[in-house]
N, C-alpha and C positions, 0 to 999 in steps of 0.2 A: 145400925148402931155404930156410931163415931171412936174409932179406935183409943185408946190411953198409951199405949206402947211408940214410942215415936223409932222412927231408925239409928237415931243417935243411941235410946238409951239399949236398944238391942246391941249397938256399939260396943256401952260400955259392961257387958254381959259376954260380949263374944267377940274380943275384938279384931278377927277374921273378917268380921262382916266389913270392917274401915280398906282392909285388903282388896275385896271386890269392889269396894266404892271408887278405890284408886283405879282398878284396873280397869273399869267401865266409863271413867271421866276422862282416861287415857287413848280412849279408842278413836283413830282417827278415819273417819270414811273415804275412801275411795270412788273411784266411777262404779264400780260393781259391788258394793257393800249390802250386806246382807245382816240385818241388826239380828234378825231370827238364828243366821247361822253361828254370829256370836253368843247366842243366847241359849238356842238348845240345844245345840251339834254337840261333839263328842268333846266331853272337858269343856264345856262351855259355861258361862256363868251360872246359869241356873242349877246345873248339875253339881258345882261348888258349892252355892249356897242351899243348896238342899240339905248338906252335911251339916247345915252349921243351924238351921231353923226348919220348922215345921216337924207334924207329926210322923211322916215318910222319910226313913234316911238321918234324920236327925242323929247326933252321936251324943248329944249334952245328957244333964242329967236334969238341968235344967228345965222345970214345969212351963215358965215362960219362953224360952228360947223353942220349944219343941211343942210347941200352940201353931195351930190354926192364924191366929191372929198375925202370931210374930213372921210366919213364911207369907203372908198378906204386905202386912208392909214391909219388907225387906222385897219382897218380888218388884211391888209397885215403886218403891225407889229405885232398885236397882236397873230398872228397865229402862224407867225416866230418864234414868241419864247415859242411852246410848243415844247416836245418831240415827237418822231414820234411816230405812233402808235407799238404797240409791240405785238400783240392779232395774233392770226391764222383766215385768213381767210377776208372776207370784212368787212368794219364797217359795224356798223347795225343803223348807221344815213344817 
């Protein structure tokens, strides 16, 4: 089933999420970059935006922000826009 919730209008719900959007378009890869270790490690993006959508962790009070759906697409944009990893070998997340 094709989502209705786009990331923008999660945006304009939360607009924390425009916060992670900067900080993830800002990201610049090195020789050993590690997209996972930006993503899952300790304070990493995902852990942020855990607070801000989905049913786990959520703080809203918000029915929509704190959906299944809305940590779906927030996950799949925010990931989108990191650089891939660049390191040898598997992540170590």
């Amino acid at each position: 089933m094709k989502s209705n919730i786009t990331f923008y209008h999660l945006c304009q719900l939360e607009p924390r999420l425009r916060h992670l959007e900067t900080v993830a378009k800002s990201i610049k890869a090195g020789k050993k970059f590690c997209a996972s270790e930006v993503w899952y490690g300790p304070g990493g993006i995902k852990s942020q935006m855990r607070q801000l959508v989905g049913y786990e962790g959520c703080y809203s009070k918000n029915e929509i922000l704190c959906s299944d759906e809305a940590y779906d697409v927030a996950y799949q944009h925010l990931w989108s826009l990191l650089p891939n990893c660049r390191h040898r070998g598997n992540c170590a997340f």
